[in-house]
Structure formats: structure tokens, C-alpha cells
N, CA and C atoms as a LAMMPS dump frame, in Angstrom:
ITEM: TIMESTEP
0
ITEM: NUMBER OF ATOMS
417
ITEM: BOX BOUNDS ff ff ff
-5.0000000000000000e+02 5.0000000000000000e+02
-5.0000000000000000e+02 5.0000000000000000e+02
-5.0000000000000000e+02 5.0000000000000000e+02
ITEM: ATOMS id mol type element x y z
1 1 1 N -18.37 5.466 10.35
2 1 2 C -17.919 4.422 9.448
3 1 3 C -16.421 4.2 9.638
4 2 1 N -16.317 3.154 10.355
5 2 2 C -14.598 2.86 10.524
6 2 3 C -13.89 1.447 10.092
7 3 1 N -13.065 1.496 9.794
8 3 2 C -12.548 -0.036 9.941
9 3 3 C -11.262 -0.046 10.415
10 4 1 N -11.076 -1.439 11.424
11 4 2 C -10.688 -1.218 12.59
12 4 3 C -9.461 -2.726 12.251
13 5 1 N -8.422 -2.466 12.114
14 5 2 C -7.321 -3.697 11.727
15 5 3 C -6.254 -4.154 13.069
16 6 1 N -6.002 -5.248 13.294
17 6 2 C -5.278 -5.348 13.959
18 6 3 C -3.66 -5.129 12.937
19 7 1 N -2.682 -5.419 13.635
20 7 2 C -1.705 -5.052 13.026
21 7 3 C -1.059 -6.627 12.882
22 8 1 N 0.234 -6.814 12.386
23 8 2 C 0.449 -8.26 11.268
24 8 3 C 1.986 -8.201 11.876
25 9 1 N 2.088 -9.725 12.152
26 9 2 C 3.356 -10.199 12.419
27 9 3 C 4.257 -9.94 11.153
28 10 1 N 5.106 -9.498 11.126
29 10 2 C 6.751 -10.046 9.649
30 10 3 C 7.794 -10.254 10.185
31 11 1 N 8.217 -11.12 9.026
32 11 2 C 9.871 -11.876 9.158
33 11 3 C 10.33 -11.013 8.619
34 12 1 N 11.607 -10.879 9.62
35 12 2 C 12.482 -10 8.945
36 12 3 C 13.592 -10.983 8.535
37 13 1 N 14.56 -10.183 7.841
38 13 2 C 15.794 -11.021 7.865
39 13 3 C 16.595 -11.271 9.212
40 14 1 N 17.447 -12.229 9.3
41 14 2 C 18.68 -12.686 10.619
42 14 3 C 19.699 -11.533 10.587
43 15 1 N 19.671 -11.189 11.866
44 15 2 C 19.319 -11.268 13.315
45 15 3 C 17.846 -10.291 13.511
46 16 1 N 17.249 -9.878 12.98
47 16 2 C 16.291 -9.114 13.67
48 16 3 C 14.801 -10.284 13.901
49 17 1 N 14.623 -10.047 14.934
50 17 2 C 13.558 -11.161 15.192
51 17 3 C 12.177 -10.409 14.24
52 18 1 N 11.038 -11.249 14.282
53 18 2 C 9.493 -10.609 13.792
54 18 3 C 9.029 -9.602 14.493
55 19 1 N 8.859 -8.417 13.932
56 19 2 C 7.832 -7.746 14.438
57 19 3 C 6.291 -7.62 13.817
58 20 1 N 5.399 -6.382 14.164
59 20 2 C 4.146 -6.236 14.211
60 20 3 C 4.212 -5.389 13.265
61 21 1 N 3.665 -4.403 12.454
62 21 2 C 3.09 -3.771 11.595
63 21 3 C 1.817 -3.488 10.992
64 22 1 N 1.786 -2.433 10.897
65 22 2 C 0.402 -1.665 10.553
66 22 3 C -0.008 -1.827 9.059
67 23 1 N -0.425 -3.452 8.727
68 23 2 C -1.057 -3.997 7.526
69 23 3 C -2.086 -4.034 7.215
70 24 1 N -2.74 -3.83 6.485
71 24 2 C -3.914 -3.917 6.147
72 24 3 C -4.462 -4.931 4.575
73 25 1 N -5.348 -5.624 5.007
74 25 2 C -5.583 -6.683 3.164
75 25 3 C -6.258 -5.243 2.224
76 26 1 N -5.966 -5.38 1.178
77 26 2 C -6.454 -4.45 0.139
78 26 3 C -6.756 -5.724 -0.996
79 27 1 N -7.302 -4.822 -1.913
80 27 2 C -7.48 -5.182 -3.351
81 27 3 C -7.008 -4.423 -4.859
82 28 1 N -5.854 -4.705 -5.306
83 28 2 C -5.293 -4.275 -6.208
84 28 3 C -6.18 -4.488 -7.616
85 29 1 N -6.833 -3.03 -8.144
86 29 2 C -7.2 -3.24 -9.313
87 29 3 C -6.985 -2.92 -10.367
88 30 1 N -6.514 -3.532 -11.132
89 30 2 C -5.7 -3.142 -12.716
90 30 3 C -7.107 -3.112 -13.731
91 31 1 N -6.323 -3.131 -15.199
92 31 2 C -7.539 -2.989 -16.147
93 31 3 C -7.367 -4.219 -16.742
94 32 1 N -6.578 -5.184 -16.107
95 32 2 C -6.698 -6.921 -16.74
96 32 3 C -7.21 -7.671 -15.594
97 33 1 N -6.961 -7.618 -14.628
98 33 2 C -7.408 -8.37 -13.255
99 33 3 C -7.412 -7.097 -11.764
100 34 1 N -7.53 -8.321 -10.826
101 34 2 C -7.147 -8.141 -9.62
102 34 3 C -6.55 -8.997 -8.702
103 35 1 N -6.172 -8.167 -7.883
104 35 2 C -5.069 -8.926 -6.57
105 35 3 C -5.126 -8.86 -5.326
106 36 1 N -5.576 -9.654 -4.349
107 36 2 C -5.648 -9.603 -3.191
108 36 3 C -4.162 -9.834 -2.127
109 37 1 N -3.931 -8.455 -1.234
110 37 2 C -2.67 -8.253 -1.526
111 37 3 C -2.586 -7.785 0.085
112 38 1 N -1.39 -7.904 1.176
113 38 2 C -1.01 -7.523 2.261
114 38 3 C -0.371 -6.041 1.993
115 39 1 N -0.66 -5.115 2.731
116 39 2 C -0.181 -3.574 2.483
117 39 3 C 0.611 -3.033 3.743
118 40 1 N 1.26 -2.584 3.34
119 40 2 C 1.562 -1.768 5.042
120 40 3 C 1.533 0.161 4.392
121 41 1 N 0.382 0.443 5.903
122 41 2 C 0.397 1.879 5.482
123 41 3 C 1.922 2.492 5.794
124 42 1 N 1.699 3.271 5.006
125 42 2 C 3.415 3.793 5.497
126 42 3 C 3.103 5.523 5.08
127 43 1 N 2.67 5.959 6.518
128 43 2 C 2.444 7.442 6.797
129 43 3 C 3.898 8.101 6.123
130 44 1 N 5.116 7.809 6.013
131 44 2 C 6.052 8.305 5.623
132 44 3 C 6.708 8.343 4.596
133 45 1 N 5.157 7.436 3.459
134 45 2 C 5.268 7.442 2.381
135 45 3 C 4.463 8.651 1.326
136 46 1 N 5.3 9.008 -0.049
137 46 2 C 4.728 10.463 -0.387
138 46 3 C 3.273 9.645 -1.04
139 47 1 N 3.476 8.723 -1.681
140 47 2 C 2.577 7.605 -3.049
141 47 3 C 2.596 6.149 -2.273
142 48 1 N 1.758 5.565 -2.993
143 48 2 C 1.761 4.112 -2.636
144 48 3 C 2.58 3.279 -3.998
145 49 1 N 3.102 2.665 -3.305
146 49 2 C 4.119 1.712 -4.029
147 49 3 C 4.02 0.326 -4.265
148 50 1 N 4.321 -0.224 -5.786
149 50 2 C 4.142 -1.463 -5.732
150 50 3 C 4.946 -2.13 -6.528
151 51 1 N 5.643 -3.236 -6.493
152 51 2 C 6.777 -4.155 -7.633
153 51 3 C 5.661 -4.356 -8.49
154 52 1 N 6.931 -4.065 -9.51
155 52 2 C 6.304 -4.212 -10.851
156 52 3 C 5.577 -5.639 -11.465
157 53 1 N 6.311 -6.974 -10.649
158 53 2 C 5.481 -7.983 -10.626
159 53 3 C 3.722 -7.545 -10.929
160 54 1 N 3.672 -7.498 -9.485
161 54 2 C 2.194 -6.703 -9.44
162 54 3 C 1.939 -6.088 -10.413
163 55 1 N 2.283 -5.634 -10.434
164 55 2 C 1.429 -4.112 -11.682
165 55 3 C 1.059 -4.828 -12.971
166 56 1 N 2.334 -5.23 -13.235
167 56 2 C 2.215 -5.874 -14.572
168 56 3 C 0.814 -7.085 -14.573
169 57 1 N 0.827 -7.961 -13.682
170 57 2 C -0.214 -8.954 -13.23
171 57 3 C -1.222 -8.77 -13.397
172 58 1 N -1.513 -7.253 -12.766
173 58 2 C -3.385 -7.006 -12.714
174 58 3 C -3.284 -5.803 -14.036
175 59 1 N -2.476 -5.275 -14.863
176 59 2 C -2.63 -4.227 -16.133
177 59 3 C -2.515 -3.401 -16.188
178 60 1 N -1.345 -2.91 -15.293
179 60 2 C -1.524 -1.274 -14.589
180 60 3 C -1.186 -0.952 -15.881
181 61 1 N -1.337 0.45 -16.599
182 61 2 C -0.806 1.129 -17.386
183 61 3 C 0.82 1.59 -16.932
184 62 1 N 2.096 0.721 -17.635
185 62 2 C 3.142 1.464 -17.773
186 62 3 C 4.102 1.994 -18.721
187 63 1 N 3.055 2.629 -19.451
188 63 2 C 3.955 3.605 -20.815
189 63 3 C 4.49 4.251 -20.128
190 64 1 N 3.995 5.56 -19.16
191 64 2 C 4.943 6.677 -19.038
192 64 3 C 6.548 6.165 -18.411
193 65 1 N 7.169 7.563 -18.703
194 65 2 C 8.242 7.576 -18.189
195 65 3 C 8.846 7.579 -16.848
196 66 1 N 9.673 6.134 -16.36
197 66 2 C 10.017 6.118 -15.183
198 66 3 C 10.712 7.699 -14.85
199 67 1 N 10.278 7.947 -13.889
200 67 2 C 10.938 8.974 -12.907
201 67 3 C 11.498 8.111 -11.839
202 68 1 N 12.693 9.366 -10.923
203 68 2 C 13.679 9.087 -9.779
204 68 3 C 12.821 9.214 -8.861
205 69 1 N 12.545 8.637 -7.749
206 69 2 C 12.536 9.013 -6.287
207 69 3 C 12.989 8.623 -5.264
208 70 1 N 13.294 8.804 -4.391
209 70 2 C 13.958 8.834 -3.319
210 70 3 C 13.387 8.327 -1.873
211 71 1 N 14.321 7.593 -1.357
212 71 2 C 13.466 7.201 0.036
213 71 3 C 14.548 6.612 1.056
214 72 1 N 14.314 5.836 2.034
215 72 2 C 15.195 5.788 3.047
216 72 3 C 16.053 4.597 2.63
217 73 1 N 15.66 4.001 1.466
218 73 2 C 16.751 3.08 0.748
219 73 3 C 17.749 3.448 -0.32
220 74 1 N 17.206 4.549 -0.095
221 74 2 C 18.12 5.204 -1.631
222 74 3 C 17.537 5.655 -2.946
223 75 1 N 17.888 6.418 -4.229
224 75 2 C 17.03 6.138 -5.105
225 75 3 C 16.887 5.233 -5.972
226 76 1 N 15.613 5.319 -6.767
227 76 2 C 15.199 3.915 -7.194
228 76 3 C 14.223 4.544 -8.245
229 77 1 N 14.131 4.121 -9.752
230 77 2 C 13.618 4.355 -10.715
231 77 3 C 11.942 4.063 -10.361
232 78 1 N 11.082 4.833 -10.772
233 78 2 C 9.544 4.297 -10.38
234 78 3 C 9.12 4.607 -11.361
235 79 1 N 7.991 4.36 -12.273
236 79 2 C 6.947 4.126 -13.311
237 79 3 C 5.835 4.868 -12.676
238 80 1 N 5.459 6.261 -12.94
239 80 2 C 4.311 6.814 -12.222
240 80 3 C 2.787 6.206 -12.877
241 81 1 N 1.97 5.659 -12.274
242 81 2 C 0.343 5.078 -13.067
243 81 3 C -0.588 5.77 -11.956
244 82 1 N -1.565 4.749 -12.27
245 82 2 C -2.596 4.809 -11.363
246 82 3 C -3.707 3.363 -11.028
247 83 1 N -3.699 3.354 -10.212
248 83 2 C -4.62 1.883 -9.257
249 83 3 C -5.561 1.987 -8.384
250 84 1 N -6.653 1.302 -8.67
251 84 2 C -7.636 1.231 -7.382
252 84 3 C -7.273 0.694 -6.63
253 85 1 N -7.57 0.761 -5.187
254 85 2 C -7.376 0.279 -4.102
255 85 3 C -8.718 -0.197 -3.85
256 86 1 N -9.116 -1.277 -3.163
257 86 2 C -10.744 -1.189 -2.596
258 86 3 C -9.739 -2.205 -0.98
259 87 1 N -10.436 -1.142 -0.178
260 87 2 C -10.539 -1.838 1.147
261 87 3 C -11.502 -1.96 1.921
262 88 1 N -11.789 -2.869 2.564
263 88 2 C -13.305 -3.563 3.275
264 88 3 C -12.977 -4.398 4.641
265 89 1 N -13.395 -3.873 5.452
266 89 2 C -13.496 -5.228 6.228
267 89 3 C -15.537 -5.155 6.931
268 90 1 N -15.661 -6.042 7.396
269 90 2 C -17.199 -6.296 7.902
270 90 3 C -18.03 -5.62 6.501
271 91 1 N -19.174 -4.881 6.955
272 91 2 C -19.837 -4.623 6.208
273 91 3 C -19.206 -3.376 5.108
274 92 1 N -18.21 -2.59 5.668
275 92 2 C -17.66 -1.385 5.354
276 92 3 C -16.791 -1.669 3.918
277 93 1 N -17.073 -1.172 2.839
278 93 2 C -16.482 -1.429 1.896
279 93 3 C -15.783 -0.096 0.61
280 94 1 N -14.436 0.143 0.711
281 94 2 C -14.16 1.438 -0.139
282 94 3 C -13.4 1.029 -1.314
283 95 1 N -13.805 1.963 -2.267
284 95 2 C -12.619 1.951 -3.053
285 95 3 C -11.852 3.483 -3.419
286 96 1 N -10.734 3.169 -4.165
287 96 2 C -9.879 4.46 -3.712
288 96 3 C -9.375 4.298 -5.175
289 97 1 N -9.014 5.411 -6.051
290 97 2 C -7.908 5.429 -7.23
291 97 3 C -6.853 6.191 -6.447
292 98 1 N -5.554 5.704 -6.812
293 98 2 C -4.202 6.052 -6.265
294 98 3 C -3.737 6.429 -7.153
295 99 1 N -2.819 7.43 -7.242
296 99 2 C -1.316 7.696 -7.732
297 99 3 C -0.465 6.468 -7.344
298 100 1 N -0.145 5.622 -8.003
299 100 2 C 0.705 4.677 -7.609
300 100 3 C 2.558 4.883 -7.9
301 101 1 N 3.28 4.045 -7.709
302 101 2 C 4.849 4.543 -8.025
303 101 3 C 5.218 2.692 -8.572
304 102 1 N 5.497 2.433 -9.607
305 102 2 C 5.893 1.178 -9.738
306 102 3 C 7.093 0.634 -9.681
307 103 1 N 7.529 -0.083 -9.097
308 103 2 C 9.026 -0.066 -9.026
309 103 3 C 9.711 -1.499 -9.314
310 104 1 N 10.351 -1.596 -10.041
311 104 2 C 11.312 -2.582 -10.395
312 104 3 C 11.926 -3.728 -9.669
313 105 1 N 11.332 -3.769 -8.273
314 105 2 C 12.02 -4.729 -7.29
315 105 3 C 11.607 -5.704 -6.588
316 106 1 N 12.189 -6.841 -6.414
317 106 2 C 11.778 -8.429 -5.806
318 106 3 C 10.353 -8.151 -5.441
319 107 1 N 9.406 -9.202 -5.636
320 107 2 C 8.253 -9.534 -5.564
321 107 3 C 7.832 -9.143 -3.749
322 108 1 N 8.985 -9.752 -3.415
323 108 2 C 9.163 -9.844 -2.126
324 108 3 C 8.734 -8.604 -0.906
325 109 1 N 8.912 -7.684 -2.027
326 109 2 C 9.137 -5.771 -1.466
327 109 3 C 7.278 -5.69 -1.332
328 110 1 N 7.332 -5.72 -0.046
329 110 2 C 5.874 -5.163 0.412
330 110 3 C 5.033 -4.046 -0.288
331 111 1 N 3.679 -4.316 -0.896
332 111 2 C 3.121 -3.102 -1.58
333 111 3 C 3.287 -1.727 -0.012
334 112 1 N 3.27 -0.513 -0.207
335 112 2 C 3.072 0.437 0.449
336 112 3 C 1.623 1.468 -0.036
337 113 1 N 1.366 1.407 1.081
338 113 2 C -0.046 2.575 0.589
339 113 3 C 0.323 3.599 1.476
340 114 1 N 0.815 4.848 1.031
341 114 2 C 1.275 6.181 0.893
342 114 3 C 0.248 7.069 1.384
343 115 1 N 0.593 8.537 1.283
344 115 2 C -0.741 9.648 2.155
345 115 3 C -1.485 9.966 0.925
346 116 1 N -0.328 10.421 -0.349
347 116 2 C -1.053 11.025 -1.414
348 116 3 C -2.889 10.093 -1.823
349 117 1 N -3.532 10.571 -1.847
350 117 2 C -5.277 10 -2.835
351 117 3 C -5.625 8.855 -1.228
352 118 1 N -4.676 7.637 -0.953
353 118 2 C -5.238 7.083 -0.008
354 118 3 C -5.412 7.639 1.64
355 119 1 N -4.651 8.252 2.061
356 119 2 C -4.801 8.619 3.913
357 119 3 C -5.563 9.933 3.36
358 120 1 N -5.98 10.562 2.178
359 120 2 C -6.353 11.995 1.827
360 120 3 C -8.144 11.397 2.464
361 121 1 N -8.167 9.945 2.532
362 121 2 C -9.471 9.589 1.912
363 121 3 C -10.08 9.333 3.82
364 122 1 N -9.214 9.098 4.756
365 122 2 C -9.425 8.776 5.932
366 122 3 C -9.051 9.613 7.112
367 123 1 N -9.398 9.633 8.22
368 123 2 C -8.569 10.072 9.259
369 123 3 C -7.927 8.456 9.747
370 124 1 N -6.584 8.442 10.07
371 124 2 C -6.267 7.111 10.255
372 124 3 C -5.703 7.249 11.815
373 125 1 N -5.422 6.388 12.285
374 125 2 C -5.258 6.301 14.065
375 125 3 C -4.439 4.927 14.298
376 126 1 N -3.294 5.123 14.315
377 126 2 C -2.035 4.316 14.562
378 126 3 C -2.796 4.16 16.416
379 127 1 N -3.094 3.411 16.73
380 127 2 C -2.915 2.354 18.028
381 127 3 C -1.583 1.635 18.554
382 128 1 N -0.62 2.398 18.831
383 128 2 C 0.742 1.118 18.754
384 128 3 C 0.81 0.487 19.887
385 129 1 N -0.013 1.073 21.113
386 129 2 C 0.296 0.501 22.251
387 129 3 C -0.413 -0.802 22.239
388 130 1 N -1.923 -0.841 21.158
389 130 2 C -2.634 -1.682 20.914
390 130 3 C -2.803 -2.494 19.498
391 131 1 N -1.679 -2.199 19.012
392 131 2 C -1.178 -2.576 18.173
393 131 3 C -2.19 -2.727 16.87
394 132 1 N -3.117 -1.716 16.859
395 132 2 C -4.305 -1.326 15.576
396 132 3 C -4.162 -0.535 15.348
397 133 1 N -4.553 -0.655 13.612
398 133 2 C -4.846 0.618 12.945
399 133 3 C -6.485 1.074 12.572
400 134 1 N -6.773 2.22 13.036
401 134 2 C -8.447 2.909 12.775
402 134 3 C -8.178 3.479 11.525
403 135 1 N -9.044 3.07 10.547
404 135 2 C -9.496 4.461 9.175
405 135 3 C -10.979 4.371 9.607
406 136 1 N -11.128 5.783 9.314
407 136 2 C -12.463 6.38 9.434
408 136 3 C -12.9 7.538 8.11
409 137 1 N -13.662 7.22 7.706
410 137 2 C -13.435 7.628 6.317
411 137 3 C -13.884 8.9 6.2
412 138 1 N -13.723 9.993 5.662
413 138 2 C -13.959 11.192 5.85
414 138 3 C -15.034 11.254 4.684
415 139 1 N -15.849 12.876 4.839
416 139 2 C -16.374 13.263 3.252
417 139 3 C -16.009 13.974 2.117
């Protein structure tokens, strides 16, 4: 059981031209809606991350208390919850509850899906020469 993604053009800002990235479509599910949403896995992420836009949109629960964490931008206040993920492509269809990290910043800021609950759920296979990503879902 695999599903098999090619990887996704982005604009960056001037001067760096577009590159490719290891995206994948997901489905963001809150307890008011859902969101069909561009992800980039990010193996070098601890949680999956999402602007609070989002969160707020589909109902994430954010009473608790923002905590600090840290990353290659610096730190940045996050709202710890939790979110389904459901990813599918062809017949193959999953869903996943995450530890999510909510964070306070431009809409703009790409959701991240992290190792913690989601890569726990796959063996995943970065292709870069072929510019795909494999999940294969474990038991």
C-alpha cells in the first residue's frame, strides 16, 4: 500500500528562482470544518505545523497554553492541539491524528507535516533525483 507523489514547483521570493519540493495535498480536519490544503513534509520537522488562520477556520481546539519552539527561523510562540490529517491519492486513503503546533504567522507560511504521529505512520522515500515522494504505510 503506497502512495506515490510527485514533488511541487514554489515561488520563492527575488532573487531565488522556483524550486521543487516534497508536497503533498492533505486534508485538514478540525471539529467545525475541513480544508484541503498543500503540505510540505519536512523530515526536519519535530510536529506538524500550521498558521493559525487555518486552525482557527476548520476548529482546532486553542485553549492551551502557547509554548516556545524553536527552528531554523528562530523562536516563535506555538499553540500545542491536535488535527487529523487524511491523505489519499488513487484508491489509497489514510487518516492520521497529529500533534499539531499552531502558530501565529502569515497565511502565506506553508502547513508542515512533521515526523512526530505523521512519518511514525509510514516508511517515507524522498526520490530527489526523481523528484518523488513514496509513503508506504506501515502496521
Amino acid at each position: 500500500m503506497t502512495l506515490t507523489f510527485k514533488y511541487k514547483k514554489i515561488e520563492r521570493p527575488a532573487p531565488l528562482p522556483p524550486t521543487l519540493y516534497p508536497i503533498i495535498p492533505v486534508t485538514l480536519k478540525g471539529n467545525k470544518k475541513h480544508l484541503d490544503v498543500l503540505a510540505l513534509l519536512d523530515s526536519g520537522a519535530d510536529f506538524t505545523a500550521i498558521p493559525k488562520g487555518i486552525a482557527e477556520y476548520i476548529g482546532i481546539d486553542l485553549s492551551r497554553k502557547p509554548e516556545i519552539i524553536v527552528g531554523v527561523g528562530g523562536k516563535i510562540h506555538a499553540i500545542p492541539s491536535k488535527v487529523n490529517i487524511n491523505v489519499q491519492h488513487g484508491h489509497e486513503n489514510y487518516s492520521i491524528s497529529a500533534e499539531v503546533r499552531v502558530m501565529d504567522v502569515d497565511d502565506k507560511f506553508p502547513v508542515l507535516i512533521g515526523r512526530k504521529d505523521f512519518f511514525e505512520k509510514f516508511d517515507i522515500t524522498f526520490k530527489e533525483k526523481e523528484k518523488r515522494v513514496i509513503l508506504k504505510k506501515v502496521s
